[in-house]
N, C-alpha and C positions, 0 to 999 in steps of 0.2 A: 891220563891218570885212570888205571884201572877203578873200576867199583865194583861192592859186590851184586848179587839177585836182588837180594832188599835191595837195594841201593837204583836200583836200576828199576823197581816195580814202584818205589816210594816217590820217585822224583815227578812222575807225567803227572800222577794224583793232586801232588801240593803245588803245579803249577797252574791246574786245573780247580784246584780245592784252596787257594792262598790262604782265604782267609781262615781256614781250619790248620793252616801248618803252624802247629805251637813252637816247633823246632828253632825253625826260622825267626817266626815275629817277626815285627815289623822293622821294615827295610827303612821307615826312615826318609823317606823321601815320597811327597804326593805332588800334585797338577804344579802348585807354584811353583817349587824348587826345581823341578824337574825344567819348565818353561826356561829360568836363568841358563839352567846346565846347557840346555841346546840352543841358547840365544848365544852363548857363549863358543860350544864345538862349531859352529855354526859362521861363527868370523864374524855376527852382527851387531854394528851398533844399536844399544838399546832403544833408541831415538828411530830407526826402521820402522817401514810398516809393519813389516811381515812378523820383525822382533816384535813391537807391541801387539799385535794380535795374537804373541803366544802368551806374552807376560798378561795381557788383558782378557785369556781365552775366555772368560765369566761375561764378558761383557759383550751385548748383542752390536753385531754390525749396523751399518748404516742401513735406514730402511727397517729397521726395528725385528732383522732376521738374527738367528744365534748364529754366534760367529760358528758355525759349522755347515757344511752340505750334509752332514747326517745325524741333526740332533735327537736323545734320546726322548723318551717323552714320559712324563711321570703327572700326576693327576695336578702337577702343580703346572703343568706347561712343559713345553718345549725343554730339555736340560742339554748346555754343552757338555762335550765330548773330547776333552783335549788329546787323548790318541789320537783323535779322527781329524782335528785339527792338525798335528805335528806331522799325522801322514799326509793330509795334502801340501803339508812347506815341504816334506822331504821330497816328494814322488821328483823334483826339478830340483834339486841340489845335493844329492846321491851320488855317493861313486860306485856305489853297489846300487844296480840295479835289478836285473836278473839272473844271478846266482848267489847263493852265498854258502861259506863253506865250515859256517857255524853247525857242532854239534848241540845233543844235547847235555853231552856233558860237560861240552865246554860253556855252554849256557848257567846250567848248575853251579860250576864252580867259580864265576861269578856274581851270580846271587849269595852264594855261598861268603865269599869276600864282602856284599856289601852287608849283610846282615850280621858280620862280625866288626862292622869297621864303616860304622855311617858316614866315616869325614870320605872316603873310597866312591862315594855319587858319581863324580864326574869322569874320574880312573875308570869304572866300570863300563860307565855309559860313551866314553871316548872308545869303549874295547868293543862294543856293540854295535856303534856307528864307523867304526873305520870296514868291520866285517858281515855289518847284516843291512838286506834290505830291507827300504821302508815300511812294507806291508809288513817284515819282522820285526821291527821297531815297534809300530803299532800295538801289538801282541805283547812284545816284552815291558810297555810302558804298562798296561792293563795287567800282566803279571805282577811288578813291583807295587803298582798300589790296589792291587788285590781286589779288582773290578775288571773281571772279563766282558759281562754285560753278553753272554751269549744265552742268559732265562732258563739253566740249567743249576738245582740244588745238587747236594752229595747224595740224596737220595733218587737223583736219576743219573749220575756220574759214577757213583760207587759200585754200585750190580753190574755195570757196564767188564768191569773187573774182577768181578766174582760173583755168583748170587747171593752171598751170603755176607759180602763187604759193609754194605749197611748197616745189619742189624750186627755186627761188632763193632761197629764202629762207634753204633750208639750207647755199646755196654763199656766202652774204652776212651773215647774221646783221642785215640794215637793214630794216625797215617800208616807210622811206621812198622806199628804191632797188626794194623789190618794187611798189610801187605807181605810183613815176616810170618805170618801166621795162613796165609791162601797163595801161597803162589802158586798151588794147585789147582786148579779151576775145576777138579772133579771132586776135589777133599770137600765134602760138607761140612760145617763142625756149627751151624746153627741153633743145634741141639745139645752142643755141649761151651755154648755163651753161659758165662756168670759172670755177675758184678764181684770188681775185685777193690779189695782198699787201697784209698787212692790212685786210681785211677777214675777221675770224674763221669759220669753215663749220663746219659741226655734223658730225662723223664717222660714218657709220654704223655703229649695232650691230651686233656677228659673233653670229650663229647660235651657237647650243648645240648640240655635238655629242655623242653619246654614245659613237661609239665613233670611235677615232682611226683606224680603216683607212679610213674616209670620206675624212680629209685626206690619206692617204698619198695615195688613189685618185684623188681632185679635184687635185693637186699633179705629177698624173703620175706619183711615185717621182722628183720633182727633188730635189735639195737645198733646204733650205727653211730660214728664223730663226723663233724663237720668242722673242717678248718674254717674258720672267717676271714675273706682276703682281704688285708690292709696292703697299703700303696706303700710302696719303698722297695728297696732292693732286693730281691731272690737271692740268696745264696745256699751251696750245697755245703753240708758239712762232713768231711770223714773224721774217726777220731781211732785212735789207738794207743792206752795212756793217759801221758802228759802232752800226746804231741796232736795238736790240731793242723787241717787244712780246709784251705775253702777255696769254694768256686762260682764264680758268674752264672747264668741260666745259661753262656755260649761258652763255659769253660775255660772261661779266663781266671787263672789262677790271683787271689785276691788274698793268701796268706799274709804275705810281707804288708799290708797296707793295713794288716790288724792290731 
């Protein structure tokens, strides 16, 4: 299936960027579902070891180790890794081993399928495992539930593709408009970013200060408003009219829930 420029510059980002693909949204399937789907392509009774060590992947092995050889590590402890898990069941039960003859657009257009069509999990993931290796597997599970885990933000991902990717990205909140809008990597146009209605922008954080003669000083001695922060929901507002919309602080659209 052909695609076009856009099409071909949007797609490494939102696999790389998941959880900012608003296109997409959510796939619909994380660790659990996923663990049944390949207990199941997998030929294994649920009652197996290997089967309850995906179904139980949360649950530390014998010896009080996380059921993984590479768990991740978070200020709470040690955290399982079910990719990392599923890749050590594959690496020996693989029929692909060392080649596979998966594109990326045939990758796409799978996701593409499951993200229109959540009952399609297994459909998908049968089309992944008959043609991609393990260490791809890996990769495509941390795709689907939109944790790559490689400590990279879109603010060190995006410039990688433009220098100017970021900062529209933050005045747009779209993949699609940052990529239909640079595919030129010598077009600067950071000087001509505006915020536009409806389309959500990401606020910049204010500096910590410590001591408030700073602001008096930076302010001039004008008169100045101070918002009071109360605890509860952020949300942004656009308005045009009669017609409102609204958004999360990560740009999740929250209209319809008003």
């Amino acid at each position: 299936m052909a695609i076009n420029a856009a099409e071909r510059l949007t797609r490494p980002p939102s696999s790389l960027l998941g959880q900012l693909d608003k296109e997409r949204g959510s796939y619909g399937m994380k660790e659990n579902l996923l663990a049944k789907v390949y207990v199941d392509l997998l030929g294994m009774s649920k009652e197996a070891t290997t089967a309850q060590e995906l179904l139980r992947w949360k649950i530390p092995a014998k010896g009080g180790k996380v059921n993984t050889f590479s768990a991740c590590l978070s200020p709470q402890g040690p955290v399982a890794d079910f990719a990392e898990i599923l890749y050590d069941k594959l690496k020996t039960r693989s029929s692909v081993r060392t080649w596979s003859t998966l594109t990326m657009n045939d990758v796409n257009r799978q996701l593409d399928v499951l993200s229109r069509d959540k009952a399609a999990g297994k459909q998908v993931f049968q089309f992944f495992f008959e043609r991609s290796t393990p260490l791809e597997q890996k990769w495509l599970i941390r795709i689907v539930i939109k944790d790559l885990r490689i400590g990279m933000t879109e603010r060190v991902i995006l410039p990688i593709f433009h220098p100017d990717a970021y900062t529209l990205f933050t005045h747009a909140s779209n993949l699609r408009k940052v990529c239909e809008e640079l595919q030129d990597p010598n077009k600067r146009v950071s000087s001509k970013v505006r915020l536009e209605l409806f389309h959500p922008f990401r606020p910049m954080l204010c500096k910590r200060l410590e001591n408030v003669k700073t602001v008096l000083r930076d302010m001039n001695h004008h008169p100045f408003w101070i918002e009071r922060k109360l605890d509860g929901e952020r949300a942004q507002l656009h308005k045009k009219g009669n017609e409102y919309r609204y958004w999360s602080r990560y740009d999740t659209s929250s209209s319809e829930k008003l």
